[in-house]
C-alpha positions as CSV (number, residue, x, y, z in Angstrom):
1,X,9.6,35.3,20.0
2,X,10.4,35.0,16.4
3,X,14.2,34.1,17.7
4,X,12.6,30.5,19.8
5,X,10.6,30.4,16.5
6,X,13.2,29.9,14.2
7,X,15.4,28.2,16.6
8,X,12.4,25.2,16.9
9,X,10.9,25.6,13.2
10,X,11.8,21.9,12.8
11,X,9.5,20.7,16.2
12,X,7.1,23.1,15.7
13,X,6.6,21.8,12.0
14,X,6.6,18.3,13.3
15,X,4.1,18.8,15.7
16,X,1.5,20.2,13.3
17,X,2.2,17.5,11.1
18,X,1.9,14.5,14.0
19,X,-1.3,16.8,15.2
20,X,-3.2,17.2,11.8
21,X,-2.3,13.5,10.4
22,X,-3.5,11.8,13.7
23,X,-6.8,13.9,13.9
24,X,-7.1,12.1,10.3
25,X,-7.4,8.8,11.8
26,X,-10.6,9.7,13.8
27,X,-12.4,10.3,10.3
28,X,-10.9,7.0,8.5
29,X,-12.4,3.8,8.6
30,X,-10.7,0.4,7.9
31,X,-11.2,-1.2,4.6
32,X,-10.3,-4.4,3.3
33,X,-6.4,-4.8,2.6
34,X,-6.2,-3.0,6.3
35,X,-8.5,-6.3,8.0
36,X,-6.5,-8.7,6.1
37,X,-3.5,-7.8,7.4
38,X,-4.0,-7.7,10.9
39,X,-6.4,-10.5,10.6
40,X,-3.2,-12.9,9.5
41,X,-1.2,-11.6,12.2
42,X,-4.0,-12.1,14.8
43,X,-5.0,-15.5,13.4
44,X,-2.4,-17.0,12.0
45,X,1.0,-18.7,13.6
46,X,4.7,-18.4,12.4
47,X,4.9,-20.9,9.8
48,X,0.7,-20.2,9.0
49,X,1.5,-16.7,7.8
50,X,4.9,-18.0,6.3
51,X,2.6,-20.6,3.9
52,X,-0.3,-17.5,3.5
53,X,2.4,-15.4,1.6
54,X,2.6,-17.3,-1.1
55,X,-0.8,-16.3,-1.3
56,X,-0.5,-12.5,0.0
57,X,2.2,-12.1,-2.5
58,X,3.6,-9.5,0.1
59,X,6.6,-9.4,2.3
60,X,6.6,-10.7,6.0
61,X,7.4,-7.8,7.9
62,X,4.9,-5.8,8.2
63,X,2.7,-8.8,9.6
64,X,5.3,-9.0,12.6
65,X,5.0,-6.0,13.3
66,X,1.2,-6.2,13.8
67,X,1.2,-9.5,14.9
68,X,2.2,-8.8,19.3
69,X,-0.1,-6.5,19.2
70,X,-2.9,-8.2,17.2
71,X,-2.4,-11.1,19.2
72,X,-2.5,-9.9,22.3
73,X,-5.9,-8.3,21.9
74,X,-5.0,-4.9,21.0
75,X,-7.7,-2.9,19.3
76,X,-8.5,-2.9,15.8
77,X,-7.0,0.7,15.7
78,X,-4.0,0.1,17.0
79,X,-2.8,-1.0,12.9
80,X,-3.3,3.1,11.8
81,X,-1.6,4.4,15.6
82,X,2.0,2.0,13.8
83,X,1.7,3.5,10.6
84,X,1.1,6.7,11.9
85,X,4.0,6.6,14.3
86,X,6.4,5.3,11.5
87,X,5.5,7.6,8.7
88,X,6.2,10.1,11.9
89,X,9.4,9.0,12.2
90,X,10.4,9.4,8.3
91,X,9.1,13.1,8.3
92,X,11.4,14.1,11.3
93,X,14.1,12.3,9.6
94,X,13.4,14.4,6.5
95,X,13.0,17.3,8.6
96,X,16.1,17.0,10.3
97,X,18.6,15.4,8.1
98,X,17.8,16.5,4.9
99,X,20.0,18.3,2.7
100,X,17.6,20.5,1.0
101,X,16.1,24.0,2.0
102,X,13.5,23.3,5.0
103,X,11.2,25.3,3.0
104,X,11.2,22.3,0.1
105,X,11.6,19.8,3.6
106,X,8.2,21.7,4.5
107,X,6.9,21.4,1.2
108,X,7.9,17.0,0.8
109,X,6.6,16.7,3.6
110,X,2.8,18.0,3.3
111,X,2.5,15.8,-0.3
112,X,-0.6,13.2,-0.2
113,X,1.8,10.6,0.9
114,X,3.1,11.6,4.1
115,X,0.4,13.7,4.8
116,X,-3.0,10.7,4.2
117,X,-1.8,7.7,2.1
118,X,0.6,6.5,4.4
119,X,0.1,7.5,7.9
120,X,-3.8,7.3,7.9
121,X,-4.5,3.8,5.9
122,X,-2.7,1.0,7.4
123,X,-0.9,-0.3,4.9
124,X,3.4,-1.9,4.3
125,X,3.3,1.4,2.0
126,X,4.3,3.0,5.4
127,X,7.6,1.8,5.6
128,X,8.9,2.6,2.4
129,X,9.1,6.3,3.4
130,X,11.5,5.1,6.4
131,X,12.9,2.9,4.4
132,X,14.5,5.2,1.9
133,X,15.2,7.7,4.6
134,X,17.6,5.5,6.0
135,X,18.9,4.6,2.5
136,X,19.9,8.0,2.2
137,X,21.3,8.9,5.5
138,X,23.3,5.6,5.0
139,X,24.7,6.3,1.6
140,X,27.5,9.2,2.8
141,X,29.0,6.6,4.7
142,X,28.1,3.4,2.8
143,X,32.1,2.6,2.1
144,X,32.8,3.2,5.7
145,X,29.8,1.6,7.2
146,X,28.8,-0.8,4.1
147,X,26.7,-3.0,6.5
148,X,24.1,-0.8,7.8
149,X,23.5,1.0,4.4
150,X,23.1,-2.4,2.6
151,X,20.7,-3.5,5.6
152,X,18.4,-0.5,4.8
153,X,18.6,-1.8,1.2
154,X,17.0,-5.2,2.6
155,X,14.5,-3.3,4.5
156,X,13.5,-1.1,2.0
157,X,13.2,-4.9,-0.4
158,X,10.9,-6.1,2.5
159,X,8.3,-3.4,1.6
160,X,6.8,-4.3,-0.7
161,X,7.7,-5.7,-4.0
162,X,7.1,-2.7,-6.0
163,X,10.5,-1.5,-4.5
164,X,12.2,-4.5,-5.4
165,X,13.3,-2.9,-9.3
166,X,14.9,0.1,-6.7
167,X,16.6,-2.3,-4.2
168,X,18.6,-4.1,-7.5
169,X,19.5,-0.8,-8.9
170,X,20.9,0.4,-5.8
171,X,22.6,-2.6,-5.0
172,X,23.7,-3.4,-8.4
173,X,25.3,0.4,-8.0
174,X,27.3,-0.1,-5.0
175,X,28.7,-3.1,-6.5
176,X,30.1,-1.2,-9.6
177,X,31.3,1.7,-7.4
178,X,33.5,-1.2,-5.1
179,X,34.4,-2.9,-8.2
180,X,35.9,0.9,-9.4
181,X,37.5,1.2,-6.6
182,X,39.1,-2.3,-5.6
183,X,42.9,-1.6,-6.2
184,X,42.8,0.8,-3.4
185,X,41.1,-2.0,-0.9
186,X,43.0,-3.8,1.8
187,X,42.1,-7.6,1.9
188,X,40.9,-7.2,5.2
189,X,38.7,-4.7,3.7
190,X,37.5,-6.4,1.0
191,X,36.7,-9.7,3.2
192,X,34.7,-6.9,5.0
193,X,32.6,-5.8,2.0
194,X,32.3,-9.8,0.9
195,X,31.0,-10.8,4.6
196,X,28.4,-7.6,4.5
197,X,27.3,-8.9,1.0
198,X,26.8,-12.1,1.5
199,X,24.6,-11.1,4.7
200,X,22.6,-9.3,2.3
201,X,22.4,-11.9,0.1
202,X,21.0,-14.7,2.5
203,X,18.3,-11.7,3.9
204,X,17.4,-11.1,0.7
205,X,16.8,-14.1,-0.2
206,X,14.9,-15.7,3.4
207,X,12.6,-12.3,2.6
208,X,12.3,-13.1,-0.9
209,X,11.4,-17.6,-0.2
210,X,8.1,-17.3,1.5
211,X,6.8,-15.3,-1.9
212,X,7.8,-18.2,-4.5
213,X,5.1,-19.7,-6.2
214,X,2.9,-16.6,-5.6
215,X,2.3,-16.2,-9.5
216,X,0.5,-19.3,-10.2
217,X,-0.8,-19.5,-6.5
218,X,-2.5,-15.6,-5.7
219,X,-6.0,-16.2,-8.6
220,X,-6.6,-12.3,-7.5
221,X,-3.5,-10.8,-9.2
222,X,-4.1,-8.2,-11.9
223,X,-2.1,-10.9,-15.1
224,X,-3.3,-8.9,-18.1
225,X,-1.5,-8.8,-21.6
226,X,0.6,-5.4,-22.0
227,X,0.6,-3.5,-25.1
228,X,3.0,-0.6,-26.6
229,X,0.9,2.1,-26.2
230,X,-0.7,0.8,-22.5
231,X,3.4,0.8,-21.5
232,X,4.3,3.8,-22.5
233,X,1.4,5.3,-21.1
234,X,2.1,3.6,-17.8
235,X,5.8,5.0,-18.2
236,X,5.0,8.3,-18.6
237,X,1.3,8.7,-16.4
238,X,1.5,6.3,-14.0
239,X,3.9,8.8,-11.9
240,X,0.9,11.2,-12.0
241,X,-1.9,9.2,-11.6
242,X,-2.9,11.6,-8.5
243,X,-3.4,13.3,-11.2
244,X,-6.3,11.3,-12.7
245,X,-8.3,9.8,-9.7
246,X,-10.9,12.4,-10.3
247,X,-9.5,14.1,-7.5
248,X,-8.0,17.0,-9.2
249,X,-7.5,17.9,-12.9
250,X,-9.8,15.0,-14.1
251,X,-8.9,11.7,-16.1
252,X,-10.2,12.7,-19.2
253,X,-8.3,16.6,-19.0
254,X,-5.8,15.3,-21.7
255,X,-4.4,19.0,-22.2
256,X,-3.3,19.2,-19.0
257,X,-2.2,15.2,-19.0
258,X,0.1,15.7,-21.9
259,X,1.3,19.4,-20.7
260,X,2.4,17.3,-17.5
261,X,4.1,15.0,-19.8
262,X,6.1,17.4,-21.8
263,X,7.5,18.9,-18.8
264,X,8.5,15.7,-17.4
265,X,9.8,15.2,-20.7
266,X,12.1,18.5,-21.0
267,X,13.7,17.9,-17.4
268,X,14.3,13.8,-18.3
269,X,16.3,15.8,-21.4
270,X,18.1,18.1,-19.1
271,X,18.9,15.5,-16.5
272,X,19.9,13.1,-19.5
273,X,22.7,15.3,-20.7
274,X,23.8,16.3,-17.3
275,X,23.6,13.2,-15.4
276,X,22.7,10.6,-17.9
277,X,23.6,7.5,-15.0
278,X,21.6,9.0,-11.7
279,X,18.8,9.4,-15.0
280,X,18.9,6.0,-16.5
281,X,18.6,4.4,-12.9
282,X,15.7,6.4,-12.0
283,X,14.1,5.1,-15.0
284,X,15.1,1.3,-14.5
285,X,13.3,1.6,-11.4
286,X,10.0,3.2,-12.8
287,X,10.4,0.7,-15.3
288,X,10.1,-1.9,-13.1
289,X,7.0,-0.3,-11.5
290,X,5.4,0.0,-14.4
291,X,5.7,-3.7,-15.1
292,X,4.1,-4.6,-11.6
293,X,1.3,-2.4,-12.3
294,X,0.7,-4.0,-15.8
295,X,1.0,-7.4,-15.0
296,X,0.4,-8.2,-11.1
297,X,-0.7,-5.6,-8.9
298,X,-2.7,-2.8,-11.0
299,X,-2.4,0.6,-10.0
300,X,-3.2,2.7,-6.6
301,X,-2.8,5.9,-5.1
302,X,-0.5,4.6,-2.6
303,X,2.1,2.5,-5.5
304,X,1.7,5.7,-7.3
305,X,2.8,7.6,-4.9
306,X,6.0,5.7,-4.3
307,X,7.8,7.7,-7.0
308,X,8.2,10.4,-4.9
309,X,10.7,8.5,-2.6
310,X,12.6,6.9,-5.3
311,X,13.0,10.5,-6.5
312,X,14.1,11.8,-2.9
313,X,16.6,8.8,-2.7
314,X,18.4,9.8,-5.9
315,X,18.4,13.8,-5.2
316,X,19.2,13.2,-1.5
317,X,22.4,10.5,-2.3
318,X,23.5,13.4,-5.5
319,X,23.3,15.9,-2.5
320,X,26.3,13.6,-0.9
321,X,28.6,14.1,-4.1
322,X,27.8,17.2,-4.9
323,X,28.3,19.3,-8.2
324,X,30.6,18.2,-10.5
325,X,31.9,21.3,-12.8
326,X,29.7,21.9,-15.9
327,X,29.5,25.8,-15.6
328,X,26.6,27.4,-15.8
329,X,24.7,25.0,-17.8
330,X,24.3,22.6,-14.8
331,X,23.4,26.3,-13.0
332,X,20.2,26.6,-15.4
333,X,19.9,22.7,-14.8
334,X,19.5,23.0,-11.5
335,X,17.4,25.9,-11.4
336,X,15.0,24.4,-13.9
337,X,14.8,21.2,-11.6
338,X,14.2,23.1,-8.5
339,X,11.3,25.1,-10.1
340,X,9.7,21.8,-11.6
341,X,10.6,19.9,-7.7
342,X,8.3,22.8,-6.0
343,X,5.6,23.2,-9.1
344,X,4.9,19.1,-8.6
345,X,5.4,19.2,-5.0
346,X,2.5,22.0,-4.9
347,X,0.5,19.6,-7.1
348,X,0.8,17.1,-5.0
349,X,-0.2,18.8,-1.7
350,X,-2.8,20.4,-3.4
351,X,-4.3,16.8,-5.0
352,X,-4.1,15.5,-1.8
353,X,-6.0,18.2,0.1
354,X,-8.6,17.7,-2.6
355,X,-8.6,14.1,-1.7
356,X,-9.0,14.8,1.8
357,X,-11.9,17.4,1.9
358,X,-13.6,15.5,-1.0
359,X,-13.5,12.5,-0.5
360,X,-11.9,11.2,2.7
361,X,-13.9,13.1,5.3
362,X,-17.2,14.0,3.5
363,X,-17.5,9.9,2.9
364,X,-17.3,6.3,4.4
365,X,-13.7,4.6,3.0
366,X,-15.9,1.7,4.5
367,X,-19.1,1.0,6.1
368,X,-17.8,-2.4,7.8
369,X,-17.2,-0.9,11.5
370,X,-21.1,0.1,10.9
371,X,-22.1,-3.5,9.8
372,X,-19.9,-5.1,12.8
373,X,-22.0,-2.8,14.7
374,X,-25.2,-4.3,14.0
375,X,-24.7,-7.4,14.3
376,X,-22.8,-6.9,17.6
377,X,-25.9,-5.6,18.9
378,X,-28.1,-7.7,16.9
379,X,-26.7,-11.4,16.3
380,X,-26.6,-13.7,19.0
381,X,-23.7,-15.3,20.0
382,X,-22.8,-18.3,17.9
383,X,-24.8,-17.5,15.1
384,X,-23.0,-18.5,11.7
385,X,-23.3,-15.7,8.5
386,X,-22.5,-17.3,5.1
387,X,-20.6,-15.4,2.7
388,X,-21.1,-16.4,-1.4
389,X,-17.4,-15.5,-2.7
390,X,-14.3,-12.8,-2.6
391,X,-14.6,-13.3,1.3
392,X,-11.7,-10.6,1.1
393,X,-15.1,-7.8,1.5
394,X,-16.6,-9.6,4.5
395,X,-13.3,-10.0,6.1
396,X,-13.6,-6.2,6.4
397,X,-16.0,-6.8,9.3
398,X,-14.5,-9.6,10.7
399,X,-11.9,-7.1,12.9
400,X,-14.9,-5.1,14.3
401,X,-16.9,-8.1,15.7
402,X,-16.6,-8.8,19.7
403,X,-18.9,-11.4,20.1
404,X,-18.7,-15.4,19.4
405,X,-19.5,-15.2,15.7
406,X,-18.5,-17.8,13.0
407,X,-17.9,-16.4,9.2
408,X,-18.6,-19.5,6.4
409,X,-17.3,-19.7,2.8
410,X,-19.9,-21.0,0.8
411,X,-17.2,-21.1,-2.1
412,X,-14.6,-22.2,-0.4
413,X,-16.7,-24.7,1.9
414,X,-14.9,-23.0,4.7
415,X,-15.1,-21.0,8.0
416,X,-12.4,-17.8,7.6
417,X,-11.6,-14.5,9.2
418,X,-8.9,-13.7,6.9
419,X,-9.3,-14.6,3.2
420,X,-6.8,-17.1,1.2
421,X,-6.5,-15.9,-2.4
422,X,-6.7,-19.3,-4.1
423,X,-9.0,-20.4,-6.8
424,X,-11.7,-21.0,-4.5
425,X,-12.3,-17.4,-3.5
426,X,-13.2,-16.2,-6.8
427,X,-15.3,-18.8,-7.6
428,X,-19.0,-18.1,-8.3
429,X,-21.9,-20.0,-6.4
430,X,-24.5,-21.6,-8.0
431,X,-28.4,-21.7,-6.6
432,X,-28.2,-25.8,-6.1
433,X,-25.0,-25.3,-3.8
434,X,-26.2,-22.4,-1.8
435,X,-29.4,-24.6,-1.2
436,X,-27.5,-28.2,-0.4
437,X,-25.3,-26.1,2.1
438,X,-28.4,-24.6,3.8
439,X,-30.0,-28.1,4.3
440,X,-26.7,-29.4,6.2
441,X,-27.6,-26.9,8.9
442,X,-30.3,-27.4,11.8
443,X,-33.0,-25.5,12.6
444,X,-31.8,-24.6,16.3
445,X,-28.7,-22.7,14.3
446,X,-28.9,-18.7,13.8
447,X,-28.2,-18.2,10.0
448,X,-26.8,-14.9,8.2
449,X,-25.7,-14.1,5.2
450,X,-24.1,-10.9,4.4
451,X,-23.7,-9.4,0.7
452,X,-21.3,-6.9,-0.6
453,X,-22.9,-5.1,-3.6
454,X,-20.3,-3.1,-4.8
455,X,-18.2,-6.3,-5.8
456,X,-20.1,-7.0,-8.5
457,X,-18.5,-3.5,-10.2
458,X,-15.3,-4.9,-9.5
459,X,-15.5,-8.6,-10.1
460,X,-18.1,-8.4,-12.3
461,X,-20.1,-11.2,-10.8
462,X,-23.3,-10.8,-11.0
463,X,-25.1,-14.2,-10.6
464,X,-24.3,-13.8,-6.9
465,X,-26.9,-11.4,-7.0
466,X,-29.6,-13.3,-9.1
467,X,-29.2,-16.0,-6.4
468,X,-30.3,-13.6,-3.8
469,X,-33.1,-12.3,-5.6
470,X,-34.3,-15.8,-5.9
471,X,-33.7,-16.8,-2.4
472,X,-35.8,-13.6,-1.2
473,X,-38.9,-14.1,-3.4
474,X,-38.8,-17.7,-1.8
475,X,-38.8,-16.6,1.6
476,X,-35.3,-18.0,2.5
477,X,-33.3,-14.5,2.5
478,X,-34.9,-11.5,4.6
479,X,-33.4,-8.0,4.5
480,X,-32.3,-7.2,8.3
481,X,-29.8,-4.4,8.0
482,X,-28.3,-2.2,4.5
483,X,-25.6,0.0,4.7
484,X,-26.8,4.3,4.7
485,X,-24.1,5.3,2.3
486,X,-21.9,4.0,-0.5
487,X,-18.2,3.8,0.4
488,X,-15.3,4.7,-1.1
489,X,-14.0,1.6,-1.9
490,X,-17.4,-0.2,-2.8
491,X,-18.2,-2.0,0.9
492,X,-21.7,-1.7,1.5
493,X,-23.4,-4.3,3.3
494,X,-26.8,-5.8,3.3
495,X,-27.4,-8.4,5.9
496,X,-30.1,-11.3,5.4
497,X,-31.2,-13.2,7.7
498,X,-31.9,-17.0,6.9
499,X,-35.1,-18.9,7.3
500,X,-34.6,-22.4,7.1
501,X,-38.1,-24.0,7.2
502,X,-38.8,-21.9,4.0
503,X,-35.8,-24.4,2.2
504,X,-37.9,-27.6,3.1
């Protein structure tokens, strides 16, 4: 028994992992970024979604891979089963190809990551585990087989852009080691490495197109004005923000924050004397990640949580070379890296366990599929529910709904499923609009309007809010259906319905 055991340690570890992540997906429910995804690739054509990423500000492949399914009337669900079955795929990868201890195989993959972040939310977070997988199976061969490690480069670009700073690195990399090594190339070799470059190049750059103009376009991205201190906090934190989500440890536990700090700070020293170039190209790329969370994106649990990959790239690609000869001072090196690899790996599982038990299955990460539910059961068919702005909330629903219902704009002076990040959507209704809009409609027409409250923590928009208050002491707005609970990621719901004779 304990012979089969150890002969299928590597299946039998799998399966508990395929097991316990897809009994997660009965206790999550879709939020927001999850509806808008599938709702582009269920609504939109080829060269629609093309235009909407200038909007999105993401890449376009994770939208055809929902879109055959979302268009041909898979369910809703079926957007967690793909991440789940691809973030499969990168921990049997890890599991089997590897080259570290399986204990420390076990350990990577149990972190928050691959075990909730990226195989339970449906997110393009779930192919940058696969992604870098391939990287590094790839990179023994990469001079031998250029083309397919370089392709895994332009998959792992098409991610999402927070990978981008890692894709130039690495690229930028392999061009210095060919350059090194160009007196020993054939020309027919070298034609070789220019035809697989330049393919890179013009994928690279078709992924890259559809996102220009997303700056000035996307009005929802996080533009703020950086300081010293807020970088260097970002540079040194932002790796452990699982660390500060209230999760475990606590954001205000600054003992502990700067005791995780000076031990980052000791191995960086180590790994700068030792291997001063993996070290400063790990940085460039954290660098880079730092400045999308500072100036476009913000910070997340699942950005965050990239790190972790970047970091199994460059150990798993050192693995390849292996040691060069610095006695044992790289010994002590090592050891000291392997202790501090298993103390944050720990850390990790154990903040995402927390996670899990504390938040995740004790609470809603959403009470759309609950709001969907009433009016499924409730609205009748045709019936038209208004939305006042940030349509991004009620587009949460939109996935859940079976029946013939349409979803207005009243900001954008539009009917939507998905929302377009322009100007519009953040703009803030006013009581005279809401009112002119209401008279355009007849009386034969079933009115809703649905209200998110927990976007005025976010946006800060409150007059929203004063409007409805007004509307309901007039008669026009009347409670039909509030959401039990508060969600994790502020969707509640309150559903009015819409009298119309009260407006005249």
């Amino acid at each position: 028994m304990i012979k089969w055991l150890k002969e299928h340690k590597k299946l039998i570890v799998f399966s508990l992992y395929a097991c316990i992540t897809f009994a997660l997906l009965f206790f999550h429910e879709n939020w927001r970024d999850e509806a808008q995804a599938w709702l582009l690739a269920r609504d939109c054509s080829i060269p629609e979604l093309i235009n909407a990423m200038k909007y999105e500000g993401h890449f376009l492949i994770w939208y055809f891979i929902l879109m055959p399914f979302a268009k041909l009337g898979f369910p809703y669900e079926t957007t967690n089963i793909i991440s789940w079955l691809i973030t499969c795929i990168s921990v049997w990868l890890v599991l089997d190809q590897a080259p570290f201890r399986f204990d420390k195989r076990v350990l990577f993959i149990s972190t928050f990551p691959l075990l909730y972040l990226f195989p339970v939310i449906s997110r393009c977070y779930c192919l940058i585990p696969l992604a870098t997988v391939l990287m590094s199976i790839f990179y023994k061969d990469r001079y031998a087989k250029p083309l397919r490690y370089l392709l895994s480069i332009v998959f792992l670009l098409n991610t999402h852009v927070i990978m981008a700073g890692m894709v130039g690195v690495v690229l930028f990399d392999f061009l210095i080691d060919l350059f090194k090594a160009r007196k020993y190339f054939s020309k027919s070799l070298m034609w070789k490495y220019f035809r697989c470059f330049l393919i890179t190049f013009v994928l690279a750059l078709a992924s890259i197109f559809p996102l220009f103009g997303s700056l000035s376009t996307n009005k929802s991205l996080n533009i703020v004005h950086i300081t010293i201190f807020k970088f260097l906090e970002a540079l040194f934190l932002y790796p452990y923000t699982l660390l500060r989500e209230n999760v475990f440890l606590g954001t205000e536990n600054f003992i502990i924050r700067v005791f995780v700090s000076i031990i980052i700070i000791i191995v960086i020293l180590f790994e700068i004397q030792y291997r001063p170039f993996k070290c400063l190209k790990i940085w460039l790329c954290l660098i880079w990640q730092c400045m999308i969370y500072s100036f476009i994106f913000g910070e997340s649990l699942q950005k965050a949580s990239t790190i972790i990959f970047i970091i199994l790239f460059f150990q798993w690609s050192e693995a390849h070379i292996g040691n060069d000869n610095i006695g044992r001072h790289f010994s002590s090196l090592k050891k000291i890296q392997s202790l501090f690899a298993v103390v944050y790996l720990t850390m990790n599982i154990l903040t995402g366990w927390l996670y899990i038990t504390h938040y995740a299955l004790p609470y809603k990460f959403s009470n759309a599929s609950d709001a969907a539910d009433y009016i499924n059961n409730h609205l009748p068919d045709n019936s038209i529910v208004l939305n006042g702005s940030r349509v991004e909330y009620t587009s949460s629903i939109i996935p859940y709904v079976n029946k013939n219902i349409k979803f207005f704009s009243i900001a954008g002076s539009r009917y939507f499923s998905y929302a377009i990040m322009d100007e519009t959507n953040n703009l803030e209704i006013n009581l005279g609009d809401f009112k002119n809009l209401l008279s355009t409609f007849n009386e034969k027409q079933e009115l809703y309007y649905v209200y998110c409250p927990g976007k005025v923590k976010l946006t800060g928009n409150s007059e929203e809010k004063r409007i409805i208050e007004q509307l309901r002491s007039q008669g026009i707005l009347k409670v039909l259906y509030v959401s039990n609970d508060k969600s994790i990621n502020a969707e509640d719901y309150i559903l009015y319905g819409i009298n119309l004779d009260n407006l005249r």
